[in-house]
VODREN-147342 format. One line per 10 residues: number of its first residue (from 1); for each residue x, y, z of N, C-alpha, C, O. Coordinates in nm, 4 decimals, padded with zeros to 6 digits. Layout:
! residues N
NUM) X Y Z X Y Z X Y Z X Y Z ~ ...
//
This chain:
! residues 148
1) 06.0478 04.1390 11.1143 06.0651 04.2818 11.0963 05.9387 04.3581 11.1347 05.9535 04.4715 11.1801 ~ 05.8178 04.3088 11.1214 05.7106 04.3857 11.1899 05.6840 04.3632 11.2983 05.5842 04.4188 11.3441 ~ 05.7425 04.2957 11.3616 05.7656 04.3570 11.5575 05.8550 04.4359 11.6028 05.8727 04.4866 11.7136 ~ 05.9127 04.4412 11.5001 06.0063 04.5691 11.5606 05.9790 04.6475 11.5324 06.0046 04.7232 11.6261 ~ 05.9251 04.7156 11.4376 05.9032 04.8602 11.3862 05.7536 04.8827 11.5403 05.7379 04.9972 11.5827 ~ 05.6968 04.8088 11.5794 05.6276 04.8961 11.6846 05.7039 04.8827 11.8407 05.6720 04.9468 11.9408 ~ 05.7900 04.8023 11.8321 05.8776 04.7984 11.9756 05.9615 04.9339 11.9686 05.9719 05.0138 12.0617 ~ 06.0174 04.9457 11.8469 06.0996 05.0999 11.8302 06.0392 05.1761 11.8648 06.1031 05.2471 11.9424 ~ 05.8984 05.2216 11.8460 05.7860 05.3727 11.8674 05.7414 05.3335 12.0013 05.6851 05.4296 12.0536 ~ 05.7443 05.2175 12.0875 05.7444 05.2057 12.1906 05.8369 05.2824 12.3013 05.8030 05.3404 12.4045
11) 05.9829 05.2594 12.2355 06.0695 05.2931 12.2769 06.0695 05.4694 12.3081 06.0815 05.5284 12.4155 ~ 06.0541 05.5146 12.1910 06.0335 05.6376 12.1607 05.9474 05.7395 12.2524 05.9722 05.8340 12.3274 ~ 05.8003 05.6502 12.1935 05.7204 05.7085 12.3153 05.7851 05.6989 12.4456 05.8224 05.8021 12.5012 ~ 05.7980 05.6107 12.4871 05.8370 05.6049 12.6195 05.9419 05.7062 12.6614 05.9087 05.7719 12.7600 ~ 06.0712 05.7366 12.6051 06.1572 05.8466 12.6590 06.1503 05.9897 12.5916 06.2253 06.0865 12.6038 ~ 05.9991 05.9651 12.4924 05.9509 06.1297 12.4890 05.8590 06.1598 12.5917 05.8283 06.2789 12.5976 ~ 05.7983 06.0725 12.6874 05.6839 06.0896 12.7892 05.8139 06.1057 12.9061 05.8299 06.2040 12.9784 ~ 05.8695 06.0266 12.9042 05.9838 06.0294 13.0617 06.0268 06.2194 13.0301 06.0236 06.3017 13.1215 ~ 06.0471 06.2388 12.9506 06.1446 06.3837 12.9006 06.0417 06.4897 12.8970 06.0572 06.6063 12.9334 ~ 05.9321 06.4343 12.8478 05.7983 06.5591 12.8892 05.7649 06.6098 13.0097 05.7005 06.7142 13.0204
21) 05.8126 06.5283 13.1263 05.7458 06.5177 13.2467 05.8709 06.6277 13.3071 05.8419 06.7013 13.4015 ~ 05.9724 06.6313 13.2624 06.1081 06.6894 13.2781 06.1342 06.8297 13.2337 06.2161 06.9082 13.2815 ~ 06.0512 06.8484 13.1346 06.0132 06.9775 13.0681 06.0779 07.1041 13.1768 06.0448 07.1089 13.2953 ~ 06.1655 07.1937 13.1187 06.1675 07.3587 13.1884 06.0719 07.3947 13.2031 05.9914 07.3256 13.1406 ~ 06.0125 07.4987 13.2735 05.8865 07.5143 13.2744 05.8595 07.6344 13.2100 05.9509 07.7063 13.2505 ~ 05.7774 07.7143 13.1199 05.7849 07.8338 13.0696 05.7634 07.9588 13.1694 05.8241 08.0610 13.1375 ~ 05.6973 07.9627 13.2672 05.7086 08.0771 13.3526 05.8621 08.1170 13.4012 05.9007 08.2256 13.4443 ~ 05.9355 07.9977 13.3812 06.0558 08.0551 13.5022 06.1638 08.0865 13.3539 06.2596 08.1631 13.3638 ~ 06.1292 08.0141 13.2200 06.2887 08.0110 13.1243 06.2208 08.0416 12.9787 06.1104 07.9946 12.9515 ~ 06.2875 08.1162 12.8947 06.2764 08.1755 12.7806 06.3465 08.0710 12.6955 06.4640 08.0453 12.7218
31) 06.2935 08.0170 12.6096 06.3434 07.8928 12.4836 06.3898 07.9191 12.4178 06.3505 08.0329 12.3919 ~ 06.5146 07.8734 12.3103 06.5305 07.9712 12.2150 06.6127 07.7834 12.1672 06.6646 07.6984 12.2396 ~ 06.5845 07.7879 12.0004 06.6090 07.6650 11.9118 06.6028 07.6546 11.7747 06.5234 07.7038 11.6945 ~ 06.7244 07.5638 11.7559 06.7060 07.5787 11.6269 06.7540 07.4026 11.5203 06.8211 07.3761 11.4206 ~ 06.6852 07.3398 11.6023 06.6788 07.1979 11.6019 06.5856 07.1676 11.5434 06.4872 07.2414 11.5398 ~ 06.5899 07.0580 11.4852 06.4991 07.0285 11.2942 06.5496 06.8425 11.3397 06.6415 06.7822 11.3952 ~ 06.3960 06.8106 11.2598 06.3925 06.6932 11.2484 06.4182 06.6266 11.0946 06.3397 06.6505 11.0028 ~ 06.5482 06.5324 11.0757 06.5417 06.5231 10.9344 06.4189 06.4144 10.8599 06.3907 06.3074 10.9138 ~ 06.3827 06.4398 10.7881 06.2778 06.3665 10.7265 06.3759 06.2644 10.6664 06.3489 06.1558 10.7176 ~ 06.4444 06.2563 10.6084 06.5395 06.1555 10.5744 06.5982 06.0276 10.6417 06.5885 05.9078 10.6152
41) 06.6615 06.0967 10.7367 06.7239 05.9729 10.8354 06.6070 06.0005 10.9825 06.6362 05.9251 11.0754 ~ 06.5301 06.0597 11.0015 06.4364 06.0718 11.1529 06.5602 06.0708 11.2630 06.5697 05.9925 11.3576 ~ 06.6622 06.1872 11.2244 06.7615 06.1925 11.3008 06.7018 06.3435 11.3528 06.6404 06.4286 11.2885 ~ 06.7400 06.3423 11.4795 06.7429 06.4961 11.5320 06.8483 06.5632 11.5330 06.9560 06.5152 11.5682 ~ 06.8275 06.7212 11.4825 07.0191 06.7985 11.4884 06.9979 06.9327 11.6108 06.8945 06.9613 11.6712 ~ 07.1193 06.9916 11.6192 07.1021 07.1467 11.6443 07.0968 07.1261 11.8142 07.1183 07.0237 11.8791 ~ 07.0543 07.2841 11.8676 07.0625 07.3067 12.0281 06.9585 07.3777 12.0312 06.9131 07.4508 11.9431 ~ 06.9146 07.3530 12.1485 06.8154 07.4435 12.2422 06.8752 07.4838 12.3612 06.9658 07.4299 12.4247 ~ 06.8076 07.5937 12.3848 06.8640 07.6545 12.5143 06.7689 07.7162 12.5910 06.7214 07.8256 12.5606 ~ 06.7377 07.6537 12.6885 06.6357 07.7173 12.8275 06.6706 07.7813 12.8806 06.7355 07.7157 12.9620
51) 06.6877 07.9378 12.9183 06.7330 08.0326 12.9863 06.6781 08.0929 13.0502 06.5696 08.1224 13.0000 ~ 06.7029 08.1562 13.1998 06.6536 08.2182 13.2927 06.6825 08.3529 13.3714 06.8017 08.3336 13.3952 ~ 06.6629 08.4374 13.4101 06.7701 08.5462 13.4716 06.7433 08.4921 13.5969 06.6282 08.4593 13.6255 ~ 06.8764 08.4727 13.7097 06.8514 08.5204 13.8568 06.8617 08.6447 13.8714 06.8579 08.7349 13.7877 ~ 06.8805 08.6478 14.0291 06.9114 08.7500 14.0830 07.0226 08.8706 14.0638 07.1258 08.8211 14.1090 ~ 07.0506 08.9966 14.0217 07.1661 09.0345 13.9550 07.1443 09.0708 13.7937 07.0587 09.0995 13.7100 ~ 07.3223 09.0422 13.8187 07.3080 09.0055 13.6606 07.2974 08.8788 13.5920 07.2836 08.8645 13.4705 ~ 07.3052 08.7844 13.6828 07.2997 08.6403 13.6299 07.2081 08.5744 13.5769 07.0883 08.5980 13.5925 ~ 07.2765 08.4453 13.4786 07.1590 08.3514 13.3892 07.1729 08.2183 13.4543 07.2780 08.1824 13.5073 ~ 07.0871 08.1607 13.4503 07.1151 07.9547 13.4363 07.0398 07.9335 13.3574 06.9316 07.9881 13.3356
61) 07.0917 07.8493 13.3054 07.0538 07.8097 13.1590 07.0631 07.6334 13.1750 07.1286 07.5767 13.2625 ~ 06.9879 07.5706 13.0776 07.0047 07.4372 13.0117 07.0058 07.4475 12.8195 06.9303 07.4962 12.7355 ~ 07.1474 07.3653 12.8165 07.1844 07.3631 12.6892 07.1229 07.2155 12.6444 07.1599 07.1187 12.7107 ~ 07.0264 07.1934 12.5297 07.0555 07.0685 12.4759 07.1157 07.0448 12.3258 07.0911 07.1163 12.2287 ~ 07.1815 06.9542 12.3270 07.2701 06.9132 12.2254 07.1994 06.7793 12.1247 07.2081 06.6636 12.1660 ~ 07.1600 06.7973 12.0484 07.1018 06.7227 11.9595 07.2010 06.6640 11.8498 07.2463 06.7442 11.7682 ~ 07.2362 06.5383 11.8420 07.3375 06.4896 11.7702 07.2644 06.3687 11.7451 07.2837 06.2777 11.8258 ~ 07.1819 06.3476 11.6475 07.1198 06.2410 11.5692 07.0151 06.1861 11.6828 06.9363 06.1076 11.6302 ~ 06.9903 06.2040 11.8249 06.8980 06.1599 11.8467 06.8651 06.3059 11.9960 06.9621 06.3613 12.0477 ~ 06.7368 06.3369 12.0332 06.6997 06.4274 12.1427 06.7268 06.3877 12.2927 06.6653 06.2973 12.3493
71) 06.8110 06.4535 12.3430 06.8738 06.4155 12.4095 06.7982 06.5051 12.5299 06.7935 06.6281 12.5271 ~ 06.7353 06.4158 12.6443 06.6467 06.4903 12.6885 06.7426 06.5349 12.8316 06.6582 06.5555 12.9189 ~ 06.8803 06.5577 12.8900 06.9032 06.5361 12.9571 06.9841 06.7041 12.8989 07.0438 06.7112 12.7915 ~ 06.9667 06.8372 13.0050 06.9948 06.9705 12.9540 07.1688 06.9862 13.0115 07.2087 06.9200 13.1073 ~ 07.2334 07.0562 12.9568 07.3663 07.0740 13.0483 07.3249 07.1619 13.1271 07.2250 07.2201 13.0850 ~ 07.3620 07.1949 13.2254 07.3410 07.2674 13.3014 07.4607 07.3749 13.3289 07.5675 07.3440 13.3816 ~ 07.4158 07.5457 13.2717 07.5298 07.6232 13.2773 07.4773 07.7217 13.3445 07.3554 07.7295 13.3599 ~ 07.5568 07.8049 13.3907 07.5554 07.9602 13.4785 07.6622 08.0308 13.4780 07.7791 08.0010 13.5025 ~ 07.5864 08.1778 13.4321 07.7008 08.2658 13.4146 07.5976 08.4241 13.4822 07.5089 08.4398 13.5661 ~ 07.6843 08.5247 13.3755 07.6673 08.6606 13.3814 07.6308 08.7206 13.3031 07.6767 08.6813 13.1958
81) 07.5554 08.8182 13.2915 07.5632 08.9329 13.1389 07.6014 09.0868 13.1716 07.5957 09.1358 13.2844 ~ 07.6333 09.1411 13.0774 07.7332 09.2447 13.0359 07.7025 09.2764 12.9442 07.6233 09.2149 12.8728 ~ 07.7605 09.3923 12.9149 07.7049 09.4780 12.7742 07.7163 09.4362 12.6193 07.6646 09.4486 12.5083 ~ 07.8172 09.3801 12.6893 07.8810 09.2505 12.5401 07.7987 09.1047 12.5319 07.8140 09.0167 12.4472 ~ 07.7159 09.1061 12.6347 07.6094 08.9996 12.6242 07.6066 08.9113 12.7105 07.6268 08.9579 12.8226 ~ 07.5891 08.7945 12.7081 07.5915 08.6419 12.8229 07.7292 08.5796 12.7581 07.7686 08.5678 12.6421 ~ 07.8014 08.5347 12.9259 07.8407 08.4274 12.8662 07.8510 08.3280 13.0222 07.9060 08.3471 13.1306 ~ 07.7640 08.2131 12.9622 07.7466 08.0718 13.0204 07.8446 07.9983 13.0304 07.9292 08.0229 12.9445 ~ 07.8794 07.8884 13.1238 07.9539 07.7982 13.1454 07.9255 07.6467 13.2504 07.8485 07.6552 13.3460 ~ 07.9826 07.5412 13.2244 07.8938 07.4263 13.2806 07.9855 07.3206 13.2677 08.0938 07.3552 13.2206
91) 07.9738 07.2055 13.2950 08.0058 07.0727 13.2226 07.9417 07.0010 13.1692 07.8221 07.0135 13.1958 ~ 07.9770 06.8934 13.0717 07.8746 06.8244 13.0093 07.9096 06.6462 13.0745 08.0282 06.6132 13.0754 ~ 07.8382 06.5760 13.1086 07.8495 06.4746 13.1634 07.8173 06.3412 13.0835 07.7033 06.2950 13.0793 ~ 07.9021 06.2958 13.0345 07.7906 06.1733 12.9325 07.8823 06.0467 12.9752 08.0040 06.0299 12.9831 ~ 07.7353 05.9411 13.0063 07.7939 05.8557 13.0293 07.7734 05.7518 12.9546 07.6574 05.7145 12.9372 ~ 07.8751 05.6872 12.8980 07.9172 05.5920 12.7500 07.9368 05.4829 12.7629 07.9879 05.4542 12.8712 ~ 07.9096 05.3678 12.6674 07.9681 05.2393 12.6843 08.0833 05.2246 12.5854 08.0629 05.2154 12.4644 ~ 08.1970 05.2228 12.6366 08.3443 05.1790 12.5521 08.3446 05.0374 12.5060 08.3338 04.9392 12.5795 ~ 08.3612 05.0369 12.3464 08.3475 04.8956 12.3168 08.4861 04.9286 12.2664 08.5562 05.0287 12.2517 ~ 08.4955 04.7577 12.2404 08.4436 04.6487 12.2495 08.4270 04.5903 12.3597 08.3483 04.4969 12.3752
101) 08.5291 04.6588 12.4855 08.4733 04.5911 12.6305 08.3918 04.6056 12.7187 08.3898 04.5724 12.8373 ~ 08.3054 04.6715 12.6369 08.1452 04.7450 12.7204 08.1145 04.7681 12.8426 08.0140 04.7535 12.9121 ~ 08.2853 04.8314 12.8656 08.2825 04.8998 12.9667 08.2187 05.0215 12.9718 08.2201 05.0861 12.8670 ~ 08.1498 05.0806 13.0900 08.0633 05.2220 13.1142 08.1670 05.3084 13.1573 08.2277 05.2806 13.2607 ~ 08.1986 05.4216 13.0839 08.2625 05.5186 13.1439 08.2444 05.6782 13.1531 08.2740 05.7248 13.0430 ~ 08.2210 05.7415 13.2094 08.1819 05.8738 13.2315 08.2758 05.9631 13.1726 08.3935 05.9596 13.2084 ~ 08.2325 06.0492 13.0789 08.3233 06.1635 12.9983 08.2821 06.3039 13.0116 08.1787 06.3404 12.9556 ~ 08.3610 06.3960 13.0885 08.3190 06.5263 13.1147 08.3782 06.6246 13.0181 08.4987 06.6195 12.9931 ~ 08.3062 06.7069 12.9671 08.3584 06.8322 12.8596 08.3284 06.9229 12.9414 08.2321 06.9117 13.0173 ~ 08.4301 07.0583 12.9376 08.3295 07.2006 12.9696 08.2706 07.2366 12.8360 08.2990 07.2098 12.7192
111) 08.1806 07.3054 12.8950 08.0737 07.3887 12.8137 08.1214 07.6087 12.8281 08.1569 07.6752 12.9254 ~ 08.1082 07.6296 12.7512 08.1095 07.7501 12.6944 08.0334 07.8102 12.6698 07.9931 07.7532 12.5684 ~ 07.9621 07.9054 12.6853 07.8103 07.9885 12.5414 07.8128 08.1402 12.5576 07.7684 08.2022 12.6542 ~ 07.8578 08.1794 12.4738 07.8768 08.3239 12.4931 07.8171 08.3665 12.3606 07.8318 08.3238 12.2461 ~ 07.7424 08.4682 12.4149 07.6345 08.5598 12.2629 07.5825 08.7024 12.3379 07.6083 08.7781 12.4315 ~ 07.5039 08.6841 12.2426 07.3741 08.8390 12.2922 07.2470 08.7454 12.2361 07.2195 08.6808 12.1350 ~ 07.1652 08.7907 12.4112 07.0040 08.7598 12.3701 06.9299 08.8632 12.3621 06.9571 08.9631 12.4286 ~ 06.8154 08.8583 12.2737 06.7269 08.9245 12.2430 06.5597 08.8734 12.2702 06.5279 08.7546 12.2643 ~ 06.4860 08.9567 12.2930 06.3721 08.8648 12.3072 06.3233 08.7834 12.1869 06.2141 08.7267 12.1925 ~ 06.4013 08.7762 12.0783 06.3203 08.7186 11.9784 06.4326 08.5828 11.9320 06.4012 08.4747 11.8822
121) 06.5542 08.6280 11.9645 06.6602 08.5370 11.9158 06.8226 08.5167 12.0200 06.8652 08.5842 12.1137 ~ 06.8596 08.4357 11.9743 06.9982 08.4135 12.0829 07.1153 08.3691 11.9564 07.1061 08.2729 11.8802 ~ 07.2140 08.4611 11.9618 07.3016 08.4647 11.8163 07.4506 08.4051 11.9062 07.4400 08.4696 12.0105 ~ 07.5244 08.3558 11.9146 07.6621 08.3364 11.9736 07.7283 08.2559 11.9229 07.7225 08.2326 11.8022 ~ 07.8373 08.1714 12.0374 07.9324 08.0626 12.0191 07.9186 08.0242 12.1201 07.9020 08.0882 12.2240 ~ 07.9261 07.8560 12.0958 07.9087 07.6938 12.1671 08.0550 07.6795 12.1934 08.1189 07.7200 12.0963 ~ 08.1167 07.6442 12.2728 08.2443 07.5661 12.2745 08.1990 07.4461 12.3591 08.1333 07.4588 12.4624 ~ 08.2295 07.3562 12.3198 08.2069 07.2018 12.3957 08.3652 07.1512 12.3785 08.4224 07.1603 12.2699 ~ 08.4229 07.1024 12.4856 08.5452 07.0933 12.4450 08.6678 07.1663 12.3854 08.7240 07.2624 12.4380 ~ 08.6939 07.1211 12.2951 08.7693 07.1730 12.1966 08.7188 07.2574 12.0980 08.7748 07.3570 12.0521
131) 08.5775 07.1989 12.0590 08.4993 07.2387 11.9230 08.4374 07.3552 11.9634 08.3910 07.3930 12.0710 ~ 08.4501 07.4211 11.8140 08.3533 07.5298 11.8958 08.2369 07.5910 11.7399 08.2647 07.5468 11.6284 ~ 08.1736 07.6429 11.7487 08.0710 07.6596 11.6655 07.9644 07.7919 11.7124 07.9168 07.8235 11.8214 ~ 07.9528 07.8509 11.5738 07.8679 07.9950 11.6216 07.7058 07.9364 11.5940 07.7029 07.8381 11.5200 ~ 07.6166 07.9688 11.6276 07.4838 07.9472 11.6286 07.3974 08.0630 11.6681 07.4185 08.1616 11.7388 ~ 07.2974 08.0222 11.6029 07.1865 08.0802 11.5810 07.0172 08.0724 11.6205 06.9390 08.0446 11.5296 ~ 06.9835 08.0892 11.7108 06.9066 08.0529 11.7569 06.7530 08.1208 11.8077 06.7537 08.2309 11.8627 ~ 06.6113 08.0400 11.7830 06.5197 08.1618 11.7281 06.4110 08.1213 11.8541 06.4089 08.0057 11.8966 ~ 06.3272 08.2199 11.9062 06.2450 08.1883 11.9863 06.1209 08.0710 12.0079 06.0319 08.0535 11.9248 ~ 06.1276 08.0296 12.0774 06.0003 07.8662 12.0346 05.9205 07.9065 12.1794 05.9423 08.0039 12.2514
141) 05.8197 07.7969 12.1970 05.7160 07.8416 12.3055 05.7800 07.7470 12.3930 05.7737 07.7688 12.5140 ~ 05.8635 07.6069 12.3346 05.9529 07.5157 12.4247 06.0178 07.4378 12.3865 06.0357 07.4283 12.2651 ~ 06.0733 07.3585 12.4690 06.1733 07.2993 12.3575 06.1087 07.1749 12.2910 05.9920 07.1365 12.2995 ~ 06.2337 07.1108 12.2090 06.1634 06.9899 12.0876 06.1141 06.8968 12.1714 06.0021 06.8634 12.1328 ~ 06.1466 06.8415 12.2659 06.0743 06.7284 12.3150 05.9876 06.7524 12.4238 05.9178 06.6596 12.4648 ~ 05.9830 06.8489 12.4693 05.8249 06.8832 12.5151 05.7344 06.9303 12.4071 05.6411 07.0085 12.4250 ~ 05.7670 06.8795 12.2986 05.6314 06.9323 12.2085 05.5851 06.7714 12.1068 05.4916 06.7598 12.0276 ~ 05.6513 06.7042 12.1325 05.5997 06.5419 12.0747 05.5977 06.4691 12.1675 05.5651 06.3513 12.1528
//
């Protein structure tokens, strides 16, 4: 048991350095998060969202989805804004191993995000799929895994 507990932080380090290097960059995208690390289980929760204006009225954005571990890989959405606010759209791409026959198979969701941003906060609704969920979301200098 004490070779593993430093092969795990090996691990760790390693795809928080691969994901640092990957980082949005702050000149071009405005952060906005509200993802917490539990002290309990050292599970990661919640979304971040890297957002950008183009040209127009348009945004591109990267959504990340934090579901027990930081998932350094952003969805990638683009939309419009309007007086009623942004709303984003994308697919989400994850690719899974189906057990018990550990087979690899690729699962696509659309993505959804419609709110109002502010320079200080981003208030809306997530739809991933089916699910959908309102959130809340507060300005950071970047996201969670460019900062460990």
């Amino acid at each position: 048991m004490k070779f593993i507990a430093p092969f795990i932080q090996i691990l760790v380090f390693m795809a928080t350095a691969a994901a640092v290097d990957e980082c949005p960059q702050a000149a071009t995208y405005r952060f906005f998060s509200n993802a917490f690390l539990s002290q309990e289980t050292g599970d990661v929760g919640g979304f971040e969202l890297a957002l950008a204006a183009t040209k127009g009225h348009g945004y591109e954005a990267l959504l990340y989805v934090y579901e027990g571990v930081a998932n350094k890989d952003g969805i990638s959405l683009a939309g419009d804004h309007d007086r009623s606010g942004i709303s984003l759209h994308g697919d989400w791409r994850e690719e899974l191993v189906e057990y018990p026959s550990k087979r690899r198979i690729t699962q696509t969701r659309p993505v959804k995000l419609d709110g109002k941003v502010s320079e200080d906060d981003f208030h809306g609704k997530v739809q991933i799929g089916s699910e959908s969920r309102q959130i809340s979301l507060h300005r950071v200098s970047q996201i969670w895994l460019c900062k460990h």
